[in-house]
PyMOL Python script that loads the backbone (N, CA, C, O; Angstrom):
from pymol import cmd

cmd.read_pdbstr("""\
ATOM      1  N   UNK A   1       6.329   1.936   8.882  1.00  0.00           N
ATOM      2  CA  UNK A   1       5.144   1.867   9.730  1.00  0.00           C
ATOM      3  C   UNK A   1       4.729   3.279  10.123  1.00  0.00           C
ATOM      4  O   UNK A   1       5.544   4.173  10.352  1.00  0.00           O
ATOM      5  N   UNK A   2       3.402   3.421  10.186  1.00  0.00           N
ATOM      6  CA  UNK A   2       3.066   4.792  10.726  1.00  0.00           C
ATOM      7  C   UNK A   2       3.024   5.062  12.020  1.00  0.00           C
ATOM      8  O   UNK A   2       2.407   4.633  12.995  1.00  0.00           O
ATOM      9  N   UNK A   3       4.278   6.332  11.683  1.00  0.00           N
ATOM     10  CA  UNK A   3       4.842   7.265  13.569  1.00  0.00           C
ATOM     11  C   UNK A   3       3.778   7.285  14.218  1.00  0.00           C
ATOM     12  O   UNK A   3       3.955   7.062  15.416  1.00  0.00           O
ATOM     13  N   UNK A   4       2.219   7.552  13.768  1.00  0.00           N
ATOM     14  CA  UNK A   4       1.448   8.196  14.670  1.00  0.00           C
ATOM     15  C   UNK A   4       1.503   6.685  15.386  1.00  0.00           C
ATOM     16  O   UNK A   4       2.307   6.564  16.309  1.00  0.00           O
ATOM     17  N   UNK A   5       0.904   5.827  15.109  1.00  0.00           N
ATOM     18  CA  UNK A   5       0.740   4.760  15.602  1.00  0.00           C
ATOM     19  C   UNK A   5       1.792   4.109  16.972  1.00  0.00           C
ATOM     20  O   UNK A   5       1.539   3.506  18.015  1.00  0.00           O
ATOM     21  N   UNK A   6       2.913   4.547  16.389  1.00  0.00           N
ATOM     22  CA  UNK A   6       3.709   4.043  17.075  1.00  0.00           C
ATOM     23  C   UNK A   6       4.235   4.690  18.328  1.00  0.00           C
ATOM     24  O   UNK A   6       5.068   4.447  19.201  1.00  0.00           O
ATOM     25  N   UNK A   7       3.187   5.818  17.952  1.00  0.00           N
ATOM     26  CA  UNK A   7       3.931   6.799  19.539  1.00  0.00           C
ATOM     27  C   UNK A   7       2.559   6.566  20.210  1.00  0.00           C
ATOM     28  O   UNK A   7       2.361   7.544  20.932  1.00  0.00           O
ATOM     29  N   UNK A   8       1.624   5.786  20.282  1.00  0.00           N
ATOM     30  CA  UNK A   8       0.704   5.303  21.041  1.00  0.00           C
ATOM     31  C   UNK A   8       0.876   4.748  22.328  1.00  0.00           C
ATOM     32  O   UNK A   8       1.783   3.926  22.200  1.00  0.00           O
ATOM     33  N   UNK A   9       0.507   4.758  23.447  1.00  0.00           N
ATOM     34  CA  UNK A   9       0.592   4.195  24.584  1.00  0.00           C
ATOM     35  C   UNK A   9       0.402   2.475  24.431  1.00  0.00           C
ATOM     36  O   UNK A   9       0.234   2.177  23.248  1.00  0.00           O
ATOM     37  N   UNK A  10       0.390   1.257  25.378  1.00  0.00           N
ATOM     38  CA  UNK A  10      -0.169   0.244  25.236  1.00  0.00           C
ATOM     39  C   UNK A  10      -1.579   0.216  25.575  1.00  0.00           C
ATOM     40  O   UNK A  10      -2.278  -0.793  25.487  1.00  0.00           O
ATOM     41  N   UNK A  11      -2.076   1.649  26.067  1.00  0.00           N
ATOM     42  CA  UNK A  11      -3.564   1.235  26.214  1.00  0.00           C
ATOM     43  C   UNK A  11      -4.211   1.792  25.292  1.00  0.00           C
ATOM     44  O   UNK A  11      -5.432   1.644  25.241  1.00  0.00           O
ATOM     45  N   UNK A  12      -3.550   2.539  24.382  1.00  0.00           N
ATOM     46  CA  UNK A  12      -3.852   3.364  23.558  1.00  0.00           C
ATOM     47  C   UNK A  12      -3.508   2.360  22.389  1.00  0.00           C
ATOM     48  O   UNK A  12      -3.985   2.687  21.302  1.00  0.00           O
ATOM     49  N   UNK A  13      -3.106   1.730  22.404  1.00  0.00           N
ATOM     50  CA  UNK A  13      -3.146   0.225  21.814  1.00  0.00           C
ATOM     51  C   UNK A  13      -4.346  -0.748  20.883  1.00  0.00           C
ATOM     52  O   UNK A  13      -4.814  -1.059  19.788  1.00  0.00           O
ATOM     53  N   UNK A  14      -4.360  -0.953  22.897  1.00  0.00           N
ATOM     54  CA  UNK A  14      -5.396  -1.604  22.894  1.00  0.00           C
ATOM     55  C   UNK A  14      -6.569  -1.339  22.322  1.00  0.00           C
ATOM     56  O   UNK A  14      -7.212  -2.145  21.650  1.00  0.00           O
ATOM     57  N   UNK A  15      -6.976   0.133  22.645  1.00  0.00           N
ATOM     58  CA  UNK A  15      -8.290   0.546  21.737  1.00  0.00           C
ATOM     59  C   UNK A  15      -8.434   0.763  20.471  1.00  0.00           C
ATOM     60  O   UNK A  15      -9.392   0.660  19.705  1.00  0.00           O
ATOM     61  N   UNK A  16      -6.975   1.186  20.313  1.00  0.00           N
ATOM     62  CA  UNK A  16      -6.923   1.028  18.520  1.00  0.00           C
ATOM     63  C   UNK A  16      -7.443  -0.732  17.843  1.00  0.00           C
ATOM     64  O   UNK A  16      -7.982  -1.147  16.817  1.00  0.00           O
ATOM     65  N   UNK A  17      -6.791  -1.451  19.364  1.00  0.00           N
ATOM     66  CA  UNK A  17      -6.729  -2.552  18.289  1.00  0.00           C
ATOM     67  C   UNK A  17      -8.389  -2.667  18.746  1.00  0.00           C
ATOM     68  O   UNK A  17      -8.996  -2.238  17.765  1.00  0.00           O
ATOM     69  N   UNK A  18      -9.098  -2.945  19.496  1.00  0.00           N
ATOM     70  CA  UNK A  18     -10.561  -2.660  19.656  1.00  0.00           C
ATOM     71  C   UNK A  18     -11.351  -2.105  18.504  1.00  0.00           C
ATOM     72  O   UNK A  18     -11.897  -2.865  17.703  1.00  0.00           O
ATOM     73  N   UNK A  19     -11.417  -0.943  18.414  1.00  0.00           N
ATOM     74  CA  UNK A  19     -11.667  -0.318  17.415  1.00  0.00           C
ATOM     75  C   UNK A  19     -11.729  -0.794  15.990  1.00  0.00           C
ATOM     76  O   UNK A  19     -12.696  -0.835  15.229  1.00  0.00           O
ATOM     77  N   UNK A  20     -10.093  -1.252  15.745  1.00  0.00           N
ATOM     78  CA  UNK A  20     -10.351  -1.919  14.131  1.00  0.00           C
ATOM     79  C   UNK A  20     -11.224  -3.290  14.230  1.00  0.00           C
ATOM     80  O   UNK A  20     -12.117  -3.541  13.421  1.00  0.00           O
ATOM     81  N   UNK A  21     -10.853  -4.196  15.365  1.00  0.00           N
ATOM     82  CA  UNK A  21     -11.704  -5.401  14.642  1.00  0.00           C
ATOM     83  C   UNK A  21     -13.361  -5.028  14.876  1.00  0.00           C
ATOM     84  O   UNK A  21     -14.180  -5.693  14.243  1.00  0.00           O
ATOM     85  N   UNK A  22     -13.723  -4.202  15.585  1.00  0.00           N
ATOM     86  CA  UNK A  22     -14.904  -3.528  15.451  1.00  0.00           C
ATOM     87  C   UNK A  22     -15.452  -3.323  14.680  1.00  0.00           C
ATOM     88  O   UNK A  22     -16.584  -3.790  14.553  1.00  0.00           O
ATOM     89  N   UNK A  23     -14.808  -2.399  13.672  1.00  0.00           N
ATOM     90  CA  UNK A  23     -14.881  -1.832  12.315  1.00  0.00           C
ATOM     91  C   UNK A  23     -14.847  -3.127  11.543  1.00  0.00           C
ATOM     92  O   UNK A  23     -15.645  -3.224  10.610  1.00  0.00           O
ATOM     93  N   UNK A  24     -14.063  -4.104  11.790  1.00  0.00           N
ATOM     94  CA  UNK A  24     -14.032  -5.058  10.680  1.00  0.00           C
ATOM     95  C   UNK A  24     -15.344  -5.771  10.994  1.00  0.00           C
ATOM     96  O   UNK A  24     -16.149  -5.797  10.062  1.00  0.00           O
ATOM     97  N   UNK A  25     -15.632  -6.235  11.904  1.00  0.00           N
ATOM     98  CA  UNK A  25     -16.957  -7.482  11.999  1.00  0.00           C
ATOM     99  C   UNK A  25     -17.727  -6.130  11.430  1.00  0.00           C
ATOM    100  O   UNK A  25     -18.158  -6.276  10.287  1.00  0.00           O
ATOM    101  N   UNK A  26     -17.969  -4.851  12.029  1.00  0.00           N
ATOM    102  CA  UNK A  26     -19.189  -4.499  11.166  1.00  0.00           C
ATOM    103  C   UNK A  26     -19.156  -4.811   9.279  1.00  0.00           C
ATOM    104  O   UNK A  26     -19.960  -5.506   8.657  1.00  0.00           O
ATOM    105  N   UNK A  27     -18.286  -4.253   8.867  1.00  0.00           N
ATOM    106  CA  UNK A  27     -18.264  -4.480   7.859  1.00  0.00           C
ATOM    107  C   UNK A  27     -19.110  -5.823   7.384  1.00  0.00           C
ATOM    108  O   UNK A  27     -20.200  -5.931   6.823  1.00  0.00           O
ATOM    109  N   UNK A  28     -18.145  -6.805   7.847  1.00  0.00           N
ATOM    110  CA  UNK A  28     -18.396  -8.063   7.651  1.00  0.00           C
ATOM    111  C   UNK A  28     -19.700  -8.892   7.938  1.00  0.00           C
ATOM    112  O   UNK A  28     -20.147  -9.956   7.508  1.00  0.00           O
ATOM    113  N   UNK A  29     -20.231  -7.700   9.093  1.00  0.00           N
ATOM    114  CA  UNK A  29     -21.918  -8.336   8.720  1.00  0.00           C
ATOM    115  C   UNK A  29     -22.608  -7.674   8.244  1.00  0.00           C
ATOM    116  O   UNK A  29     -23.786  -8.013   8.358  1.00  0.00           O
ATOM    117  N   UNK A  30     -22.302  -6.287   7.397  1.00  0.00           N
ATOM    118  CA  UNK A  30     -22.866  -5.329   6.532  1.00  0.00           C
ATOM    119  C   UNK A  30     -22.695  -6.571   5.327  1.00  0.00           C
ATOM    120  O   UNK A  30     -23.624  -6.963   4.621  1.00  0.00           O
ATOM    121  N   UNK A  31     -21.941  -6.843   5.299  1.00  0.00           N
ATOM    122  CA  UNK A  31     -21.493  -7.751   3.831  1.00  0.00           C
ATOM    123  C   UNK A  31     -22.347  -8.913   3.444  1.00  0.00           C
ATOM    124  O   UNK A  31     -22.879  -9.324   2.412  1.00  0.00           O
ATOM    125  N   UNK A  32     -22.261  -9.268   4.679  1.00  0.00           N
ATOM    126  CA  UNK A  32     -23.515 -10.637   5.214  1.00  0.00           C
ATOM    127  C   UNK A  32     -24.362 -10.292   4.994  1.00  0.00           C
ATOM    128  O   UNK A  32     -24.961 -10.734   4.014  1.00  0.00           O
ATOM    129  N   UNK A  33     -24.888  -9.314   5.778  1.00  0.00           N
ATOM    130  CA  UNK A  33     -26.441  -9.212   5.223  1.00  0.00           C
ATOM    131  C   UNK A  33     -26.887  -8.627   4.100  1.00  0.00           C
ATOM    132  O   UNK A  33     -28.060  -8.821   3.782  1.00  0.00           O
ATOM    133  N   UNK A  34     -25.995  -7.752   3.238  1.00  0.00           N
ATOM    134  CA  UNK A  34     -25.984  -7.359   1.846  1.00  0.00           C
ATOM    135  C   UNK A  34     -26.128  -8.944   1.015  1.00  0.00           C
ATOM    136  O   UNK A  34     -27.315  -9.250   0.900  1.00  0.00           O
ATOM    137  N   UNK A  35     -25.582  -9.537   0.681  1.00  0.00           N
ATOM    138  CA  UNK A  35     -25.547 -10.782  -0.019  1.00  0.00           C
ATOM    139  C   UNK A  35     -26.098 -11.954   0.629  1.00  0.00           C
ATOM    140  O   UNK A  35     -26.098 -13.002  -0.017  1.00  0.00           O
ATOM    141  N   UNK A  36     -26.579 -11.942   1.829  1.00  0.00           N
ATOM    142  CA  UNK A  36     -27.221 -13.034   2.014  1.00  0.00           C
ATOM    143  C   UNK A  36     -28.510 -12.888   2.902  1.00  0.00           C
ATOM    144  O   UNK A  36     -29.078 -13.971   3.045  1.00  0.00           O
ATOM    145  N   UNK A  37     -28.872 -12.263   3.278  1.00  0.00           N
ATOM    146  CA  UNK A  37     -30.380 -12.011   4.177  1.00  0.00           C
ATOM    147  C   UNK A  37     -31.371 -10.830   3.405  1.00  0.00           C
ATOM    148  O   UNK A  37     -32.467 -10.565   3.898  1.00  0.00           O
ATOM    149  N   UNK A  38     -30.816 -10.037   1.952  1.00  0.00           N
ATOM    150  CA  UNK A  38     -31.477  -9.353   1.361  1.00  0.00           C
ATOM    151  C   UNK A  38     -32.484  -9.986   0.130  1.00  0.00           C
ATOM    152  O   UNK A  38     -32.464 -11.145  -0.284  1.00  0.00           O
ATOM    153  N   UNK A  39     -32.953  -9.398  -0.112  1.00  0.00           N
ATOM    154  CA  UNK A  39     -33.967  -9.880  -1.571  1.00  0.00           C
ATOM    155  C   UNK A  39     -33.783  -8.667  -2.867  1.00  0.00           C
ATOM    156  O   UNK A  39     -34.450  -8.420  -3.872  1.00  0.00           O
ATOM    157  N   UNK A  40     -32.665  -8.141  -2.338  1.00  0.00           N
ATOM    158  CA  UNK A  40     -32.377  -6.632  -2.831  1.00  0.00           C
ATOM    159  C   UNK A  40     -31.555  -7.657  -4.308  1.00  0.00           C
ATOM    160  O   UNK A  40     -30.815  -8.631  -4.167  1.00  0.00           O
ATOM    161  N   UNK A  41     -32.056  -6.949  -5.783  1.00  0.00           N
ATOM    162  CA  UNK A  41     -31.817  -7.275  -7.021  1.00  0.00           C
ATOM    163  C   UNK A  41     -30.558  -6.259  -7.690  1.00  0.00           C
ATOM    164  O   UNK A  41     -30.885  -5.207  -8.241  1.00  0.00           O
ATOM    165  N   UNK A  42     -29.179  -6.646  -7.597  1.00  0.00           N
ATOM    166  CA  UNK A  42     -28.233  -5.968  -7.832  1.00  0.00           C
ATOM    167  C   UNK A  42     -27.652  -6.699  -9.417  1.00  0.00           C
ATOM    168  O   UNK A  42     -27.769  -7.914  -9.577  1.00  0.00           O
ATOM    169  N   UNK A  43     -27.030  -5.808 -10.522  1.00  0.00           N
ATOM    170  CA  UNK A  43     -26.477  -6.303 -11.475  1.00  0.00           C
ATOM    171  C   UNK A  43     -24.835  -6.729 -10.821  1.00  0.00           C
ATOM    172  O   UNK A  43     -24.000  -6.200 -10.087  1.00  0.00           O
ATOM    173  N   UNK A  44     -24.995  -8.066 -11.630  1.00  0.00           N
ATOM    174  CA  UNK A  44     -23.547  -8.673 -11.741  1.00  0.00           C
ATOM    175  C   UNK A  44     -22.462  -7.743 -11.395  1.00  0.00           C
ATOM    176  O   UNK A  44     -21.867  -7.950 -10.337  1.00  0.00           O
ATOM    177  N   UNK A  45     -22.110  -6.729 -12.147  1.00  0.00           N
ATOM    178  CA  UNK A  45     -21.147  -6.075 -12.115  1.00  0.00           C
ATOM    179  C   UNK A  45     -21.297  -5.391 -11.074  1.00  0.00           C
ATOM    180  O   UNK A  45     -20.262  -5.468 -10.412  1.00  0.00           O
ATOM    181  N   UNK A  46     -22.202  -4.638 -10.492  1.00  0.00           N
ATOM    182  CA  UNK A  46     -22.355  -3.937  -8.875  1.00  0.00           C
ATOM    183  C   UNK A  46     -21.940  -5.002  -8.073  1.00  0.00           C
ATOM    184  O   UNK A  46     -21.129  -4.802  -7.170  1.00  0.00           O
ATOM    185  N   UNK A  47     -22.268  -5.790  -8.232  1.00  0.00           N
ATOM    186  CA  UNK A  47     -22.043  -7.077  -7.069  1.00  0.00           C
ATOM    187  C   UNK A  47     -20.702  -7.556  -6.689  1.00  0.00           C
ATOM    188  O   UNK A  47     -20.168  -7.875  -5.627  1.00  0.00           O
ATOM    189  N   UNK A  48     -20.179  -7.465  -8.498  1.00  0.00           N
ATOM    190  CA  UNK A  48     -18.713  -7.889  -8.088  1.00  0.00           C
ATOM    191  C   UNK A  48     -17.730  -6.512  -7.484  1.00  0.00           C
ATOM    192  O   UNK A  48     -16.746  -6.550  -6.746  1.00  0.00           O
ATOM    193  N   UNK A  49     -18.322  -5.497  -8.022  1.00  0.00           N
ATOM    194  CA  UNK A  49     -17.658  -4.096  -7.187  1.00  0.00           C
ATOM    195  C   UNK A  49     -17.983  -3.895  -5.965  1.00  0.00           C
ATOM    196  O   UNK A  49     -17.643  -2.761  -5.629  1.00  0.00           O
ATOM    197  N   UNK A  50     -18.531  -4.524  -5.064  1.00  0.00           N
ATOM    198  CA  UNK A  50     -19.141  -3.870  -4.019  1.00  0.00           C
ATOM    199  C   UNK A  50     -18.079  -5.638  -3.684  1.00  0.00           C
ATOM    200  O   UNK A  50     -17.260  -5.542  -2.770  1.00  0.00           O
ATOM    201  N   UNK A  51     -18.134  -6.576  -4.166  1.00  0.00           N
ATOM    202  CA  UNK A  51     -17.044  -7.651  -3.425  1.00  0.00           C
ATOM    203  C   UNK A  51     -15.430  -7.321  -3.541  1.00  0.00           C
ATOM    204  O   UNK A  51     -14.549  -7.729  -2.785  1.00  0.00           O
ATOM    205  N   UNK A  52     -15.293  -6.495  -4.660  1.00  0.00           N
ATOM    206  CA  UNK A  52     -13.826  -5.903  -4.615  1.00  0.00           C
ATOM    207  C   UNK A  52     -13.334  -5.087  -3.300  1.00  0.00           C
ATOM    208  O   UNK A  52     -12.366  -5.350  -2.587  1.00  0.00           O
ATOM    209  N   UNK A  53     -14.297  -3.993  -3.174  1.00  0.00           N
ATOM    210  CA  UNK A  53     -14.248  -3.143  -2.184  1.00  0.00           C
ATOM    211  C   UNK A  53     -14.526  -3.857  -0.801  1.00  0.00           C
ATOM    212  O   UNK A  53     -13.735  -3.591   0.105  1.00  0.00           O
ATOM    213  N   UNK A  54     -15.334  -4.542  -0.595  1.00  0.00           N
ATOM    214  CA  UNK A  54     -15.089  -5.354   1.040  1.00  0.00           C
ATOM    215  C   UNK A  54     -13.394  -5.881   0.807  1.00  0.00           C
ATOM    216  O   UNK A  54     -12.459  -5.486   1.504  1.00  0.00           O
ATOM    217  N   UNK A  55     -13.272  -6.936  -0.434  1.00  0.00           N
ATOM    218  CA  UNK A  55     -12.199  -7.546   0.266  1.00  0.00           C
ATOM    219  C   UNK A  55     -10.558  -6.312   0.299  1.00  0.00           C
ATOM    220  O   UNK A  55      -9.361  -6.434   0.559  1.00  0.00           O
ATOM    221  N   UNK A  56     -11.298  -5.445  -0.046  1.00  0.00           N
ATOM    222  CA  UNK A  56      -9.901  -4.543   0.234  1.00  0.00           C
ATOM    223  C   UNK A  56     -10.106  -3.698   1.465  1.00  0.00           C
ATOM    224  O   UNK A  56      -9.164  -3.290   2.144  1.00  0.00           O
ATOM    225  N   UNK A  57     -11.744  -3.377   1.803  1.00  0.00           N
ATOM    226  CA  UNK A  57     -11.661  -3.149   3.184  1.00  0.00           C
ATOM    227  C   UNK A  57     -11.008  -3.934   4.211  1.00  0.00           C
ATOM    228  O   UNK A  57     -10.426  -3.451   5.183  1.00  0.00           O
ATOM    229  N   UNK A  58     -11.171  -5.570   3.868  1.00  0.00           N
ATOM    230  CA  UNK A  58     -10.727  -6.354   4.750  1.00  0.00           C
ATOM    231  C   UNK A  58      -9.430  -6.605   4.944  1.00  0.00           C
ATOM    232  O   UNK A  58      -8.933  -6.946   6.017  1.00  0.00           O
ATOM    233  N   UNK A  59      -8.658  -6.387   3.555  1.00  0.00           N
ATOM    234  CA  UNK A  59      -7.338  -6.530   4.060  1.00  0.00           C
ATOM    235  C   UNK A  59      -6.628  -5.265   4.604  1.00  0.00           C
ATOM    236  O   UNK A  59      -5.571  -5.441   5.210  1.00  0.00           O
ATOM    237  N   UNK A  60      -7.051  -4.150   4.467  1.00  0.00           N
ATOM    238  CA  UNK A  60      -6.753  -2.973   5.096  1.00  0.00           C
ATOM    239  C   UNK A  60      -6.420  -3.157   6.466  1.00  0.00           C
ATOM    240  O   UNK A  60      -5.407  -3.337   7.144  1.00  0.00           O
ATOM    241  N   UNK A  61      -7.953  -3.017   6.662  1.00  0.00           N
ATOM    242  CA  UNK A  61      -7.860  -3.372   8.539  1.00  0.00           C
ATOM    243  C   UNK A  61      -7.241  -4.544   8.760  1.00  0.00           C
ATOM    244  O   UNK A  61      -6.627  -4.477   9.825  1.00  0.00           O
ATOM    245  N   UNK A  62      -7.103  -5.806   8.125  1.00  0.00           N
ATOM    246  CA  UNK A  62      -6.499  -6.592   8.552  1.00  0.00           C
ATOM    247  C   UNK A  62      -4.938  -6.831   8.565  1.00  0.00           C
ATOM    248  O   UNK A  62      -4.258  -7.739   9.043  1.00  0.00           O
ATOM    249  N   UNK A  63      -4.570  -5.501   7.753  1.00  0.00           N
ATOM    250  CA  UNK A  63      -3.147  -5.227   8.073  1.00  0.00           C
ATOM    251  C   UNK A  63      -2.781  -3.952   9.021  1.00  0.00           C
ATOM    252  O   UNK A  63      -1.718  -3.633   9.553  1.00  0.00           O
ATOM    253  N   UNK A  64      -3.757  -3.495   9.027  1.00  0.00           N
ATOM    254  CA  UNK A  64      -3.775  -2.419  10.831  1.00  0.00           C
ATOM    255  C   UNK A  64      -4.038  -2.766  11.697  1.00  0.00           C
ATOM    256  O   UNK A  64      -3.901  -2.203  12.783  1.00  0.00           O
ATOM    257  N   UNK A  65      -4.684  -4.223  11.391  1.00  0.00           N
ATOM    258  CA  UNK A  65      -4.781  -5.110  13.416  1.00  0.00           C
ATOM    259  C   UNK A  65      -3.763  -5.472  13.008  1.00  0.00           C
ATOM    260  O   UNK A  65      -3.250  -4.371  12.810  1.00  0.00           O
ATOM    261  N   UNK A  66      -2.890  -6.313  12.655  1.00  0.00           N
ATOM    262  CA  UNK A  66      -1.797  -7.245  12.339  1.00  0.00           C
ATOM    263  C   UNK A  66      -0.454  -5.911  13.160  1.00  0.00           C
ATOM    264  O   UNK A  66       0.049  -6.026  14.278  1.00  0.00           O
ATOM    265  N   UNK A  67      -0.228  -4.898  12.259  1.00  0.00           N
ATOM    266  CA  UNK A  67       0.819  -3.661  12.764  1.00  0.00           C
ATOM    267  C   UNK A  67       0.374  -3.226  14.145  1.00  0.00           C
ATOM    268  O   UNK A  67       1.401  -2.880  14.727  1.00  0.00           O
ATOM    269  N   UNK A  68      -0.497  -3.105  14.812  1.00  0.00           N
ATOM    270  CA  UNK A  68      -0.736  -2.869  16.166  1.00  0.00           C
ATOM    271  C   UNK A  68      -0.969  -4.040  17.044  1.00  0.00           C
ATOM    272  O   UNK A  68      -0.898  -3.968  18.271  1.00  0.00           O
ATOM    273  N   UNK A  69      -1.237  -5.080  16.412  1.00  0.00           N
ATOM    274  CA  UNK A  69      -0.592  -6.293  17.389  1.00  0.00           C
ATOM    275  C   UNK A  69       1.094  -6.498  17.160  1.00  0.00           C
ATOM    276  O   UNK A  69       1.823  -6.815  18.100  1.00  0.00           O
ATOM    277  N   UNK A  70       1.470  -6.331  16.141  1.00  0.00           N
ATOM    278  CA  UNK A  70       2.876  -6.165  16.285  1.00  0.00           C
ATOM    279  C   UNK A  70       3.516  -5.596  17.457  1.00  0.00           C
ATOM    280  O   UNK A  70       4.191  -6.193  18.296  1.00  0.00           O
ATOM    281  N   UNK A  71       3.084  -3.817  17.382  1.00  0.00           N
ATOM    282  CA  UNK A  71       3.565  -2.740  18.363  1.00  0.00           C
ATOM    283  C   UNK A  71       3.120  -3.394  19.786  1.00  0.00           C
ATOM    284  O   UNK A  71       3.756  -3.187  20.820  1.00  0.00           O
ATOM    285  N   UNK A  72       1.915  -4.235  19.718  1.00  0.00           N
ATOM    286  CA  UNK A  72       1.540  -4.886  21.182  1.00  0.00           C
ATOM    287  C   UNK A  72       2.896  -5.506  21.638  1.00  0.00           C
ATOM    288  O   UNK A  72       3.706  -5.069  22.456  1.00  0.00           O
ATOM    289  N   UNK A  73       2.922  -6.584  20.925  1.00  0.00           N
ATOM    290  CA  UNK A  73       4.048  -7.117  20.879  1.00  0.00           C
ATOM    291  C   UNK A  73       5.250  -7.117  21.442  1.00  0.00           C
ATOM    292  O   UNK A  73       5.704  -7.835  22.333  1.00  0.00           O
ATOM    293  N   UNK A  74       6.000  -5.736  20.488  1.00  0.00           N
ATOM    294  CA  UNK A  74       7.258  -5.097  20.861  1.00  0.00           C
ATOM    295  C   UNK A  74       7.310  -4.742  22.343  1.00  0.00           C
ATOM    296  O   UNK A  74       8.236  -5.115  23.063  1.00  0.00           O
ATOM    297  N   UNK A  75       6.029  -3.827  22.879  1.00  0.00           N
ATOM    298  CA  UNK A  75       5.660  -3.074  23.538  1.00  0.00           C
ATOM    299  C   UNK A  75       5.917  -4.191  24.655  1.00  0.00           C
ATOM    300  O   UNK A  75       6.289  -3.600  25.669  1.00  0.00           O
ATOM    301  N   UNK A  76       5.864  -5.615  24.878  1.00  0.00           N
ATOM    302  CA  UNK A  76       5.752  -6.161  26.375  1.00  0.00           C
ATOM    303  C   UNK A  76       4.255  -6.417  25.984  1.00  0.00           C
ATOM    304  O   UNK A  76       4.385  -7.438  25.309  1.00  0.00           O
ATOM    305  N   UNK A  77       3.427  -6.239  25.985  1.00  0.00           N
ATOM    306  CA  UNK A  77       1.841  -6.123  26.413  1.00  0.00           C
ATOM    307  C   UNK A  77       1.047  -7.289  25.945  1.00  0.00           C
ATOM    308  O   UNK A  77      -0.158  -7.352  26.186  1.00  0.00           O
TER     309      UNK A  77
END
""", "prot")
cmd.dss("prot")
cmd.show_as("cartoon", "prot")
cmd.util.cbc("prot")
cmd.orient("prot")
């Protein structure tokens, strides 16, 4: 697990964990409205690269909220 992280305070935590799901819903309605509220004409293959890259954005952050709710966790908090 990463030291920096872990020498974080619990409120220092908290904003981390703030922060990422932040980052994640944006994404996630960047994504939304890329593929579903646009009229914007993308080839197949852009489309499926630009869905590779969200879902690895998503599991990213979704394994850096997951490790700092952990440290919540440990932490008492």
């Amino acid at each position: 697990m990463n030291t920096k992280i872990e020498a974080l305070t619990i409120d220092q935590l908290k904003n981390e964990l703030k922060r990422l799901k932040e980052n994640l819903s944006d994404i996630e309605e960047m994504h939304t409205f890329t593929f579903g509220k646009t009229t914007a004409h993308i080839g197949a293959e852009q489309a499926q690269n630009m869905q590779l890259e969200f879902e690895e954005e998503c599991r990213v952050y979704g394994e850096q909220i997951a490790a700092v709710e952990r440290l919540l966790k440990e932490k008492g908090a």
